[in-house]
LUMTORDO-86993 format. One record per residue: residue number from 0; x, y negated, z negated of N, C-alpha, C in turn. Coordinates in steps of 0.001 Angstrom, whole numbers, plus 500000, padded with zeros to 6 digits. Each point is the difference from the previous one (the first is absolute). Example, Ala and Ser with C-alpha at 12.3 -4.5 7.8 and 13.67 -1.06 7.14 Angstrom:
<rs>
@nr:0, nc1:513190, nc2:505690, nc3:492200, cac1:499110, cac2:498810, cac3:500000, cc1:500900, cc2:498800, cc3:500000 $
@nr:1, nc1:499650, nc2:498950, nc3:500720, cac1:500820, cac2:498810, cac3:499940, cc1:499230, cc2:498910, cc3:499270 $
</rs>
This chain:
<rs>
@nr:0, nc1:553795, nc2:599467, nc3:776536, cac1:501024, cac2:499155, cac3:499422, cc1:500914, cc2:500807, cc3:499091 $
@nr:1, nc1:499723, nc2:500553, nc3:499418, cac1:500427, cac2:501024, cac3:498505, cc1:500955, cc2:501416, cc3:500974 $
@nr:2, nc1:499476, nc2:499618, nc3:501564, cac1:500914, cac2:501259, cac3:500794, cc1:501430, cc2:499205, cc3:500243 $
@nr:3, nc1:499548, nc2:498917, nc3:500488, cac1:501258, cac2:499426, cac3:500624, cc1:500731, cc2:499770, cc3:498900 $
@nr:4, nc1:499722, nc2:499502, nc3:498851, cac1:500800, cac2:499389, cac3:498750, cc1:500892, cc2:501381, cc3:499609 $
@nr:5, nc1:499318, nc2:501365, nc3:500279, cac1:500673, cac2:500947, cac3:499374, cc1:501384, cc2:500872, cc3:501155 $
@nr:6, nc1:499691, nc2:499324, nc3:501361, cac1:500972, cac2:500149, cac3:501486, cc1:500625, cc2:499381, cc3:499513 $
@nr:7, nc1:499886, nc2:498410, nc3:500232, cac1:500846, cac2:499216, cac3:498976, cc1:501019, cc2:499839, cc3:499226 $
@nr:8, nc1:499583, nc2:500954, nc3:498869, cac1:500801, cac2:499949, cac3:499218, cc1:501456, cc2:501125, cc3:500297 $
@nr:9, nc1:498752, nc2:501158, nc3:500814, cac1:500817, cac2:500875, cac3:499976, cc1:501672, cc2:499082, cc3:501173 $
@nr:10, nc1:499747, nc2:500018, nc3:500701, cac1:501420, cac2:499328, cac3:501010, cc1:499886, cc2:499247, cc3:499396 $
@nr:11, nc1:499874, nc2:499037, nc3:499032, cac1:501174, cac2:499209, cac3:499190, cc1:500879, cc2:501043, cc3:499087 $
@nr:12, nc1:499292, nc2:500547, nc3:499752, cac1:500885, cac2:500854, cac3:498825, cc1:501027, cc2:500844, cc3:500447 $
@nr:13, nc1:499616, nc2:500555, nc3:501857, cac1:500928, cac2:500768, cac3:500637, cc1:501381, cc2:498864, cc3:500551 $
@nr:14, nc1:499415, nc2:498861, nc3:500100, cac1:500920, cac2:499479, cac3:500513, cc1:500686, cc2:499074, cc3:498773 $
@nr:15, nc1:499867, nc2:499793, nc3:498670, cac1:500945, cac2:499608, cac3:499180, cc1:501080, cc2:501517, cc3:500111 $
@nr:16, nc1:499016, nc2:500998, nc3:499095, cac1:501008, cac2:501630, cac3:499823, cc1:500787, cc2:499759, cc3:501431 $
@nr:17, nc1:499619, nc2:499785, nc3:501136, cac1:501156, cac2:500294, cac3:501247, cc1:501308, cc2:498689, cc3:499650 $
@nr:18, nc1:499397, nc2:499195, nc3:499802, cac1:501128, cac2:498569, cac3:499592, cc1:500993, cc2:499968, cc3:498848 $
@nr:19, nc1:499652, nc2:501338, nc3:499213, cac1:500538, cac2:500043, cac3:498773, cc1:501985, cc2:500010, cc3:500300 $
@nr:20, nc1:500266, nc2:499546, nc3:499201, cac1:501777, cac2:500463, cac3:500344, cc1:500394, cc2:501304, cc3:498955 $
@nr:21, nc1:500636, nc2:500842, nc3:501014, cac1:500686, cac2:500837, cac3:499749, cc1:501549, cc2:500259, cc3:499670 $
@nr:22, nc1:500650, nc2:500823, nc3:498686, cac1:500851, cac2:499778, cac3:500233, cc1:500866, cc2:500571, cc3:500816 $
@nr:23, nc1:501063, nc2:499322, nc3:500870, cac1:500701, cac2:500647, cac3:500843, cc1:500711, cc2:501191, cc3:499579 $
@nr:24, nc1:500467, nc2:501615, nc3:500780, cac1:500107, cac2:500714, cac3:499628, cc1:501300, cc2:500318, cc3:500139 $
@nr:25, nc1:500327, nc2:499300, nc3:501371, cac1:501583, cac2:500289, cac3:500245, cc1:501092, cc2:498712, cc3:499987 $
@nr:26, nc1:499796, nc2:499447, nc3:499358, cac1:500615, cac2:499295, cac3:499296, cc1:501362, cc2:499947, cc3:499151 $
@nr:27, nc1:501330, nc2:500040, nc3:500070, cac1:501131, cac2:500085, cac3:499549, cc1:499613, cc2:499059, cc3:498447 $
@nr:28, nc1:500617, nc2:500551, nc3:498998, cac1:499993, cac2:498883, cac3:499019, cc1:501472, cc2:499380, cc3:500273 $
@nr:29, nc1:499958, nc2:498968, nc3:499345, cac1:501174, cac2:498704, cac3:499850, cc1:501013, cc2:500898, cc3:499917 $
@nr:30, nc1:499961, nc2:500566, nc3:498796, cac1:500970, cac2:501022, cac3:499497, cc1:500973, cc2:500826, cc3:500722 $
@nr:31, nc1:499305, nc2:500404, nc3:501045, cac1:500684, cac2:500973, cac3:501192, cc1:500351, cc2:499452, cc3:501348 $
@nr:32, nc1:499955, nc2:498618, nc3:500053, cac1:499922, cac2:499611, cac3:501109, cc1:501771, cc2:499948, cc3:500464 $
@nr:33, nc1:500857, nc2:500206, nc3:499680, cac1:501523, cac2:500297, cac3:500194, cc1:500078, cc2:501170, cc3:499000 $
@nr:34, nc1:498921, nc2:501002, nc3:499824, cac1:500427, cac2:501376, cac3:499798, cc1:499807, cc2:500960, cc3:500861 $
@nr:35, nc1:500513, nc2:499370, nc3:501619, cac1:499856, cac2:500646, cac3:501045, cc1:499017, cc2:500277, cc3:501154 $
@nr:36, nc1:499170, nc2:498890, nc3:499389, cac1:498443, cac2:500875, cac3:500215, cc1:499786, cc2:498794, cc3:501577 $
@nr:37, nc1:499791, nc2:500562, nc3:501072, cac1:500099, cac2:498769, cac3:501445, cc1:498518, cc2:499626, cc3:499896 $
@nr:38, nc1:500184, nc2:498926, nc3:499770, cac1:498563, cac2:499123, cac3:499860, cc1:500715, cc2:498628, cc3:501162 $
@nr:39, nc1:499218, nc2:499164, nc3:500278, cac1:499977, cac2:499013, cac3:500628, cc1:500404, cc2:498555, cc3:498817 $
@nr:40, nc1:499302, nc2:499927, nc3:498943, cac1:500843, cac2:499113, cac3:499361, cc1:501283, cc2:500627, cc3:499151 $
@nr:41, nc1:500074, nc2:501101, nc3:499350, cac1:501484, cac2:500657, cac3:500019, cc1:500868, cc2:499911, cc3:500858 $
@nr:42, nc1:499806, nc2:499673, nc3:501176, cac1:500829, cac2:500132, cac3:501286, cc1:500630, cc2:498227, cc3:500033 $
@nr:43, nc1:499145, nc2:499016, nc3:500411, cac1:499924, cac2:499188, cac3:499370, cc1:501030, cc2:499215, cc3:499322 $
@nr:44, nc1:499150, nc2:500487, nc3:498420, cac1:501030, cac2:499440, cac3:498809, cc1:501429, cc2:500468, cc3:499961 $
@nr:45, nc1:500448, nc2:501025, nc3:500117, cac1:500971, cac2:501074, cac3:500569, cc1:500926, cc2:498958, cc3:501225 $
@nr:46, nc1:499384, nc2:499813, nc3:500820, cac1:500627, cac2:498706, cac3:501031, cc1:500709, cc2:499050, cc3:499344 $
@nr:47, nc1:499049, nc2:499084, nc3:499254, cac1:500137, cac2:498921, cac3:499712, cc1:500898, cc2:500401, cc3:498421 $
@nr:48, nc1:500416, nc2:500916, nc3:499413, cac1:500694, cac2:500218, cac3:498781, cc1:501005, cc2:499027, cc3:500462 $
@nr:49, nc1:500928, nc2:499557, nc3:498904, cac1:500795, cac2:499175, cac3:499724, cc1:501289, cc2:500475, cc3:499121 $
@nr:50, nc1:501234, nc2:499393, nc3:500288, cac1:500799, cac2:500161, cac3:498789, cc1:501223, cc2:498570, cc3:500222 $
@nr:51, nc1:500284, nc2:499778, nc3:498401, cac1:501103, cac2:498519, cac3:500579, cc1:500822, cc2:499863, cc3:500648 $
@nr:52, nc1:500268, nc2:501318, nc3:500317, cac1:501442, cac2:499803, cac3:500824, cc1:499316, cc2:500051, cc3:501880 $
@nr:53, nc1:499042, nc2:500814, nc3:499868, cac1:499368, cac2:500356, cac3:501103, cc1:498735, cc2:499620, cc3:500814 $
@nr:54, nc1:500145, nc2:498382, nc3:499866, cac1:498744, cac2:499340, cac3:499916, cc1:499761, cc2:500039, cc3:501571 $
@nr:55, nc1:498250, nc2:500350, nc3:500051, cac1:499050, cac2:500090, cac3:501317, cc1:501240, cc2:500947, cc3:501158 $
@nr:56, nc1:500543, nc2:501584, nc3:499386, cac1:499886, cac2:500708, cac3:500356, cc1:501341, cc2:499772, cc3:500725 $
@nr:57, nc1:500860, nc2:499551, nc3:500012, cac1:501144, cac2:499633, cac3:499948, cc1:501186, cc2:499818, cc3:499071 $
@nr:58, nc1:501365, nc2:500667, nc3:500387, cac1:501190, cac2:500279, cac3:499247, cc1:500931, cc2:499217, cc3:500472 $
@nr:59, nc1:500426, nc2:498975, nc3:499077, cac1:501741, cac2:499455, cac3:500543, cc1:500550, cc2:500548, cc3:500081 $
@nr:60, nc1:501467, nc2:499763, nc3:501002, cac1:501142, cac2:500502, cac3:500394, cc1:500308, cc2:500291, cc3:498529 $
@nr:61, nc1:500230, nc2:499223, nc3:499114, cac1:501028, cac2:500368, cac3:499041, cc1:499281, cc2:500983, cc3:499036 $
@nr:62, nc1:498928, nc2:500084, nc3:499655, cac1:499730, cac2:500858, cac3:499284, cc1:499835, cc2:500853, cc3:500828 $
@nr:63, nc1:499458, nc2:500501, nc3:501294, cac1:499601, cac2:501285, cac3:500266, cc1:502226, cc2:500699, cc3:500212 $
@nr:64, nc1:501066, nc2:498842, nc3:500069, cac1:501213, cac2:500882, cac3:499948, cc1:500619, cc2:499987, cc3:498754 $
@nr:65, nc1:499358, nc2:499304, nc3:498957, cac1:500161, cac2:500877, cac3:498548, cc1:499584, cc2:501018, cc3:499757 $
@nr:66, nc1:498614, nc2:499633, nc3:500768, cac1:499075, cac2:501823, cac3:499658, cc1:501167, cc2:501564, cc3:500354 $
@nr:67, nc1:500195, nc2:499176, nc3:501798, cac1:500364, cac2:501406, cac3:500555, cc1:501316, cc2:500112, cc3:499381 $
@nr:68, nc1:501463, nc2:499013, nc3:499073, cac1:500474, cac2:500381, cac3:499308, cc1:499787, cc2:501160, cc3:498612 $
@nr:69, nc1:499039, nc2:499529, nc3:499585, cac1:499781, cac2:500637, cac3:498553, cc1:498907, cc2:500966, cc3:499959 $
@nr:70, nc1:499044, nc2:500111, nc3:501016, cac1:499200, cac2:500897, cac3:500088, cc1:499163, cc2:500200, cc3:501816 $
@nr:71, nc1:501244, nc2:500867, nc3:500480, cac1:499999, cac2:500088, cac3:501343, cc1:498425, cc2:501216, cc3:500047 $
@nr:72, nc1:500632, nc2:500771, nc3:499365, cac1:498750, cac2:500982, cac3:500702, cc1:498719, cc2:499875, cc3:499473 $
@nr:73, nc1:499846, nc2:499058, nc3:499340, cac1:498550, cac2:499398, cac3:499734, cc1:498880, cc2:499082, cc3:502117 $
@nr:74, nc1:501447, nc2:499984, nc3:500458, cac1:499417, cac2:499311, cac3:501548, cc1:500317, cc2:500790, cc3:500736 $
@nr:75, nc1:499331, nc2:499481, nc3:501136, cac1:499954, cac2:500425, cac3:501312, cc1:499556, cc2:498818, cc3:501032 $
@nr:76, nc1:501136, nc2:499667, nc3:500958, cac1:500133, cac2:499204, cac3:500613, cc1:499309, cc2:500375, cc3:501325 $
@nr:77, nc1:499997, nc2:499292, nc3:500562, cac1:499094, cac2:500254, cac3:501694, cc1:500471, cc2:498173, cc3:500772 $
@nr:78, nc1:500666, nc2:500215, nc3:501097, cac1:500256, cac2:498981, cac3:500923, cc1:499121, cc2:500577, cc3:500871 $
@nr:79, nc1:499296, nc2:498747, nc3:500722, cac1:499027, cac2:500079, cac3:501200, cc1:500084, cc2:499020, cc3:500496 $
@nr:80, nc1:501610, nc2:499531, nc3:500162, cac1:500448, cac2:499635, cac3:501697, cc1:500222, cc2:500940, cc3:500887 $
@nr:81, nc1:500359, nc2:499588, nc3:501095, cac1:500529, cac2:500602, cac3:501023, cc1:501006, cc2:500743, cc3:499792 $
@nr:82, nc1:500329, nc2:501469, nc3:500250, cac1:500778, cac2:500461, cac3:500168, cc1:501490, cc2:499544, cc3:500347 $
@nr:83, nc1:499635, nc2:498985, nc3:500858, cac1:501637, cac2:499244, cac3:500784, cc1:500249, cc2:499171, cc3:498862 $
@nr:84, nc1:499617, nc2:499166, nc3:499304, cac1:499919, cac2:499028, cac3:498967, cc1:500579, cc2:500900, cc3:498735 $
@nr:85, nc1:499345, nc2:500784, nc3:499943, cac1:500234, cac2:501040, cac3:498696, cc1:501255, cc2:500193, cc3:500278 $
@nr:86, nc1:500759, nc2:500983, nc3:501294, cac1:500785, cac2:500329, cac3:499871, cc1:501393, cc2:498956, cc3:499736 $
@nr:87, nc1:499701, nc2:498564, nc3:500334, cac1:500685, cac2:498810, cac3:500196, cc1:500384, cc2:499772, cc3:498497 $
@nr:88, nc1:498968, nc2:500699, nc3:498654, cac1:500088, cac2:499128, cac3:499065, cc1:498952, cc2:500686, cc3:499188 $
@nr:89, nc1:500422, nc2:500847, nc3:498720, cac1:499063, cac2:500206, cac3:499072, cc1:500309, cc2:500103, cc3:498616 $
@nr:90, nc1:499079, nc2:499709, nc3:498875, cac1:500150, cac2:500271, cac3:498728, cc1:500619, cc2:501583, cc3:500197 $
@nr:91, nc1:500924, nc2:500034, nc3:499144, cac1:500757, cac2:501420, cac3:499556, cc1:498730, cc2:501323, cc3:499505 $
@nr:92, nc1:499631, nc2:499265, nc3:499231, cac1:498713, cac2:501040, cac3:499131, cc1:498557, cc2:500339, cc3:501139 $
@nr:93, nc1:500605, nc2:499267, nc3:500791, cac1:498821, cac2:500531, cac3:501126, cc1:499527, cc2:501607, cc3:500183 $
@nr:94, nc1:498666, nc2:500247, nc3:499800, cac1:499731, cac2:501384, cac3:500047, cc1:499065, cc2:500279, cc3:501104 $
@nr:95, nc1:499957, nc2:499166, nc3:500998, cac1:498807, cac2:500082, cac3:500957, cc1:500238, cc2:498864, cc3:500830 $
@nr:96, nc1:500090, nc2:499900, nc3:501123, cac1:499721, cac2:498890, cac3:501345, cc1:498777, cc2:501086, cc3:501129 $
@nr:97, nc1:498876, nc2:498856, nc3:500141, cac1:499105, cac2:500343, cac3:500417, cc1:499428, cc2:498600, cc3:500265 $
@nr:98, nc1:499604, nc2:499998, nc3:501646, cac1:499779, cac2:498913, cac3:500627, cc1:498534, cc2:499967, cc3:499618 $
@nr:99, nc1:499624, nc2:498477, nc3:499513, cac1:498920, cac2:499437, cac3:499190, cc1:498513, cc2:500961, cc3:500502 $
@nr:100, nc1:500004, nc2:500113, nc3:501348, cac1:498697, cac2:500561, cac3:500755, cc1:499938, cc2:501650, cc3:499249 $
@nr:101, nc1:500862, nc2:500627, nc3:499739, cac1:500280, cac2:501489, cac3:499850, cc1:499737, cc2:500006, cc3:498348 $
@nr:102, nc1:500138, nc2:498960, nc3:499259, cac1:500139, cac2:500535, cac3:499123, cc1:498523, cc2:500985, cc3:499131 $
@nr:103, nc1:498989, nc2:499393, nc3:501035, cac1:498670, cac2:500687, cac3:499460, cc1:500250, cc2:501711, cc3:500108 $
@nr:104, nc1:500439, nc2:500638, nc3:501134, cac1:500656, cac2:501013, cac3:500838, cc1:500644, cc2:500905, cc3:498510 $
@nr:105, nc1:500921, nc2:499126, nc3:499785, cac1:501026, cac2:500605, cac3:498710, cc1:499820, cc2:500129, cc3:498721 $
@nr:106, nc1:498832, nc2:499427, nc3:499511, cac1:499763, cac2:500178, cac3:498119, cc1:500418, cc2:501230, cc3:499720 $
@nr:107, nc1:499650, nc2:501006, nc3:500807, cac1:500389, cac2:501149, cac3:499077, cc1:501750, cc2:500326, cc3:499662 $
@nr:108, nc1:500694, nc2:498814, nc3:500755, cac1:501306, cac2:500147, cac3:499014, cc1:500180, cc2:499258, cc3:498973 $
@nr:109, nc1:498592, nc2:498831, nc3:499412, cac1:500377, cac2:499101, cac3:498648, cc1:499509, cc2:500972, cc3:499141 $
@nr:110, nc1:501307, nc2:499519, nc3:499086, cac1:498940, cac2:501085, cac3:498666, cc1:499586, cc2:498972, cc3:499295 $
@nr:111, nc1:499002, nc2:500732, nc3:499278, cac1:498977, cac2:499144, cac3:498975, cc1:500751, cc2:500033, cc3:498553 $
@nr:112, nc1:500842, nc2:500359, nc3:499956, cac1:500795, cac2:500516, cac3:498973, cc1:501119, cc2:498488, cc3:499723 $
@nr:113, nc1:499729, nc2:499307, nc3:500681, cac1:501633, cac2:498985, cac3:500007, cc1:499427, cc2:498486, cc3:500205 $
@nr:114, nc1:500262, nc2:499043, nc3:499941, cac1:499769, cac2:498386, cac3:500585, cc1:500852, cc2:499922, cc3:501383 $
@nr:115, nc1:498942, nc2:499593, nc3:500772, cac1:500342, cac2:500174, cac3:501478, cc1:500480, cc2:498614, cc3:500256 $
@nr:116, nc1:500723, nc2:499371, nc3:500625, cac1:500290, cac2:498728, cac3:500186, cc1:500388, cc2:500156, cc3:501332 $
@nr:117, nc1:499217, nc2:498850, nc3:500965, cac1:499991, cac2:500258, cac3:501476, cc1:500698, cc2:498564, cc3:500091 $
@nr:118, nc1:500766, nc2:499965, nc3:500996, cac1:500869, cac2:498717, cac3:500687, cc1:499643, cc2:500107, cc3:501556 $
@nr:119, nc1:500259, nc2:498235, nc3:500765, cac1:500075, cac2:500265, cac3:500850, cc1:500479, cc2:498645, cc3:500514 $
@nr:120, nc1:499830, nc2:499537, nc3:500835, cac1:500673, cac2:498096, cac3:500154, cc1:500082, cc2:499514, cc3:498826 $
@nr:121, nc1:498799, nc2:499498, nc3:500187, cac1:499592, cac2:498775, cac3:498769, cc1:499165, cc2:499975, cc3:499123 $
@nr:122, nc1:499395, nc2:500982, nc3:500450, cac1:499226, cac2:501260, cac3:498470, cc1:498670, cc2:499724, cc3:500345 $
@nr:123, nc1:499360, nc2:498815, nc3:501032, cac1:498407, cac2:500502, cac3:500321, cc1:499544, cc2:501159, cc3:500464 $
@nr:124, nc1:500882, nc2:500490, nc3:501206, cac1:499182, cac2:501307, cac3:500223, cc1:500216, cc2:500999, cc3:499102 $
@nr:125, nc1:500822, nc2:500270, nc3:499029, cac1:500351, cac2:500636, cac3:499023, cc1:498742, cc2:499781, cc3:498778 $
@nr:126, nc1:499513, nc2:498816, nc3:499912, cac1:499086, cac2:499711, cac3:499174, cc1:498797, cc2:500860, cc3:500573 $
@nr:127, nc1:499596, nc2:500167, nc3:501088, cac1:498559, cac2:500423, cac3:500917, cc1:500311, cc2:501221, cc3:499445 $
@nr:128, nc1:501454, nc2:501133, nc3:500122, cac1:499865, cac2:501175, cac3:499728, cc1:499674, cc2:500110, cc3:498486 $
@nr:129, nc1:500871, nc2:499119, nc3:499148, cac1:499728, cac2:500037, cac3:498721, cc1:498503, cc2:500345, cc3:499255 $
@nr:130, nc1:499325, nc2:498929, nc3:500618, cac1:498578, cac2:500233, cac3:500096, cc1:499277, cc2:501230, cc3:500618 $
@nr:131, nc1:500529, nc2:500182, nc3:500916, cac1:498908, cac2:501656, cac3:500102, cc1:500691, cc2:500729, cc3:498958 $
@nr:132, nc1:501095, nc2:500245, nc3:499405, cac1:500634, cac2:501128, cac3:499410, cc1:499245, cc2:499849, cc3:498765 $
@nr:133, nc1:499836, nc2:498523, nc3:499389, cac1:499729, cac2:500303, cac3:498937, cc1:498259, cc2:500327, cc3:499873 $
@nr:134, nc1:499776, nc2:499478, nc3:500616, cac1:498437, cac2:500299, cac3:500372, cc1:499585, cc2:501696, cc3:500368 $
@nr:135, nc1:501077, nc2:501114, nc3:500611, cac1:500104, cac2:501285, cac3:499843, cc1:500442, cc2:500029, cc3:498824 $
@nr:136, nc1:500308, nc2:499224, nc3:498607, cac1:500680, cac2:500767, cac3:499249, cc1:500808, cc2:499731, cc3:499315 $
@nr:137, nc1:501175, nc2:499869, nc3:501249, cac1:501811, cac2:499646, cac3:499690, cc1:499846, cc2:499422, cc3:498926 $
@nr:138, nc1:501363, nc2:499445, nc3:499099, cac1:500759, cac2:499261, cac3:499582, cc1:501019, cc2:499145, cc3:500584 $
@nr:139, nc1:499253, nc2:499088, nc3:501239, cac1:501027, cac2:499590, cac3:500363, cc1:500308, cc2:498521, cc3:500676 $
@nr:140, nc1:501307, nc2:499534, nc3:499900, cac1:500087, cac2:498392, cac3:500242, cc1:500841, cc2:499821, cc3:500970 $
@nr:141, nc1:499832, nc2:498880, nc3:501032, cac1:500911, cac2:499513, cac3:500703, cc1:501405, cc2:498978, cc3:499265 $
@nr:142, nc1:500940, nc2:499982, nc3:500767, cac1:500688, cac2:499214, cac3:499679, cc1:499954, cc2:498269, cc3:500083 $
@nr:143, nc1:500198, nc2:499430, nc3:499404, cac1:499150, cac2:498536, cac3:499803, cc1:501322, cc2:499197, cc3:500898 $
@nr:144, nc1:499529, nc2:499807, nc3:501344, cac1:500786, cac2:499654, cac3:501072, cc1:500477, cc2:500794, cc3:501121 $
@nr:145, nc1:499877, nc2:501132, nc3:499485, cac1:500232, cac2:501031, cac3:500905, cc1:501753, cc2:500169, cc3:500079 $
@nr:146, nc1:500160, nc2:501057, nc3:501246, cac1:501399, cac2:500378, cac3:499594, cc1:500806, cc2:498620, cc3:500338 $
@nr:147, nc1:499732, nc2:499608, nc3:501188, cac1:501178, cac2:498998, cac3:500449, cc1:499759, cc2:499008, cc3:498616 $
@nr:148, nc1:498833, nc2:498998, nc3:500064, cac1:499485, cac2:499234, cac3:499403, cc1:500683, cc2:499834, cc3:498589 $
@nr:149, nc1:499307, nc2:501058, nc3:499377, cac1:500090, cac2:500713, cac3:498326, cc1:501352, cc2:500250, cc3:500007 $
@nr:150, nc1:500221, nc2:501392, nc3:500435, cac1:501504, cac2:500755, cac3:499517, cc1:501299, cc2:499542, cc3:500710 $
@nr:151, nc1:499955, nc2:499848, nc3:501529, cac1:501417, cac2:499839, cac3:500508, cc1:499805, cc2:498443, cc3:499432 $
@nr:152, nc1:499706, nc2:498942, nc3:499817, cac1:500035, cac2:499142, cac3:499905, cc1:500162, cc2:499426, cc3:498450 $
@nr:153, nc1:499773, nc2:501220, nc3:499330, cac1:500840, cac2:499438, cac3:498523, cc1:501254, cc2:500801, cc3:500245 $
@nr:154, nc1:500900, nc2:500616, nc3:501384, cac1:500968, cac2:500539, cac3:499560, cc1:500098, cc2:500868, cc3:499375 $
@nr:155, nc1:498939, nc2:501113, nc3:499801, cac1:499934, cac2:501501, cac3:499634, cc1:500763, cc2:500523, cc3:500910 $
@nr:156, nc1:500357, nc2:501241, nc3:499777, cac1:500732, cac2:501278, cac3:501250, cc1:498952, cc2:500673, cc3:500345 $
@nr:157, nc1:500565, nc2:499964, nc3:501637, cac1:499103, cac2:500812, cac3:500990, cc1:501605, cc2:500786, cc3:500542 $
@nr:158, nc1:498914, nc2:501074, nc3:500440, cac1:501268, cac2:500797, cac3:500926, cc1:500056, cc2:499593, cc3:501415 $
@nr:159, nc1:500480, nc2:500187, nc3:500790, cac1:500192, cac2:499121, cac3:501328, cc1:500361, cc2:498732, cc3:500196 $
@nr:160, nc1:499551, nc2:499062, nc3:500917, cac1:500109, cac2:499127, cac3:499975, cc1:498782, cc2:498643, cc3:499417 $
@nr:161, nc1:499471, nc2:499464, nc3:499763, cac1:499107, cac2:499351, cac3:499013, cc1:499332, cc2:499736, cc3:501463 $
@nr:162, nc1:498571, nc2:500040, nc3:499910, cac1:499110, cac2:498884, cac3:500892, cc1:499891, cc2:498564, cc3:499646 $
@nr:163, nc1:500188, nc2:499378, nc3:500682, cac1:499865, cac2:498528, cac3:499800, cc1:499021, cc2:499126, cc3:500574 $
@nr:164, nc1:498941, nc2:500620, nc3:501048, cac1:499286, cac2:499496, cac3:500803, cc1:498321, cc2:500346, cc3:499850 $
@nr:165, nc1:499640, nc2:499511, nc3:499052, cac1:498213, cac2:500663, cac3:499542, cc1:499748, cc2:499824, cc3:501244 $
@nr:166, nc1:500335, nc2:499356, nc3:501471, cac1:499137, cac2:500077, cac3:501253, cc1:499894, cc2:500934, cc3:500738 $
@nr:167, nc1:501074, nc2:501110, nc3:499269, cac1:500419, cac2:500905, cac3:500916, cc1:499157, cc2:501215, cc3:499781 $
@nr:168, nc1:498973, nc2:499804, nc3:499906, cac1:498832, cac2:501100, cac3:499569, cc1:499180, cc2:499728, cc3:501350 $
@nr:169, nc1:500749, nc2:499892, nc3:500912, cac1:498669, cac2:500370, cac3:501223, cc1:500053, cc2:501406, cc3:500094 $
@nr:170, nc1:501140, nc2:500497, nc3:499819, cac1:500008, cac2:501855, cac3:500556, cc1:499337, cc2:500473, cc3:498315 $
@nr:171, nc1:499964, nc2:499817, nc3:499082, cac1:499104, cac2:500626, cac3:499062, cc1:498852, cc2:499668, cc3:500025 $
@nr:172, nc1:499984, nc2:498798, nc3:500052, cac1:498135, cac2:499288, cac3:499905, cc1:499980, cc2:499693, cc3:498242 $
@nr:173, nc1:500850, nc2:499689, nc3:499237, cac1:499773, cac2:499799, cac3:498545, cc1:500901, cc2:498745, cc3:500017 $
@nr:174, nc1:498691, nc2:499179, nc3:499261, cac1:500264, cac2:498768, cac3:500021, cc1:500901, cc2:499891, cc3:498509 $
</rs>
């Protein structure tokens, strides 16, 4: 009896010490979690950041063409319509047209250095890129309506001729 009680004890005791919690080692503190450091909830919170003018990752027409008035080289624009569409009709400050599928292809021309603001119809598929970019990283927002939607449609300047037809995204595929 006095054998087993002392087996016993022993695997209880191995198996509390194995149950014990440890503290985690690689672990980001709070502190650093937007001091660069790619963690999964940094990545995350980083997504979901916020600002008033720029709510759930989206920029109005009018402020993002105050911005590019008063502080142009703070952006970098990217259209990911169609080429034919683009050429029909684009924001002036445009620094990039790249059809929505390609744009994974091309990061290495966004810099991380600037607020990227992607357009495209009506700004959903613009939203999908938004989301991977910022999730790599970016700083960056779609236009809240997209180009036709958002910008030609408050009567901003485009060069060309304006798109008028969000249907006309069968040859881009961006809704």
């Amino acid at each position: 009896m006095g054998r087993f009680l002392v087996i016993f004890l022993v695997i209880i005791s191995l198996f509390v010490s194995g149950c014990a919690q440890e503290e985690p080692k690689n672990v980001v503190p709070e502190s650093q979690v937007f001091a660069g450091e790619v963690t999964v909830e940094g990545t995350v919170k980083r997504y979901f950041a916020d600002s008033p003018d720029r709510g759930m990752n989206m920029i109005d027409a009018k402020v993002l063409l105050e911005e590019l008035e008063t502080n142009r080289d703070q952006y970098f624009l990217v259209d990911i319509r169609s080429r034919e569409d683009f050429e029909k009709g684009y924001i002036d400050s445009t620094d990039l047209n790249v059809a929505f599928a390609q744009v994974g292809y091309n990061l290495d021309l966004l810099p991380r250095d600037k607020t990227i603001v992607v357009g495209c119809y009506s700004g959903q598929t613009a939203g999908q890129v938004v989301a991977a970019l910022r999730i790599a990283g970016y700083d960056a927002y779609s236009i809240r309506g997209g180009i036709t939607g958002g910008w030609i449609n408050a009567g901003f300047p485009t060069v060309g001729a304006p798109v008028v037809d969000p249907s006309a995204e069968s040859s881009g595929g961006c809704g």
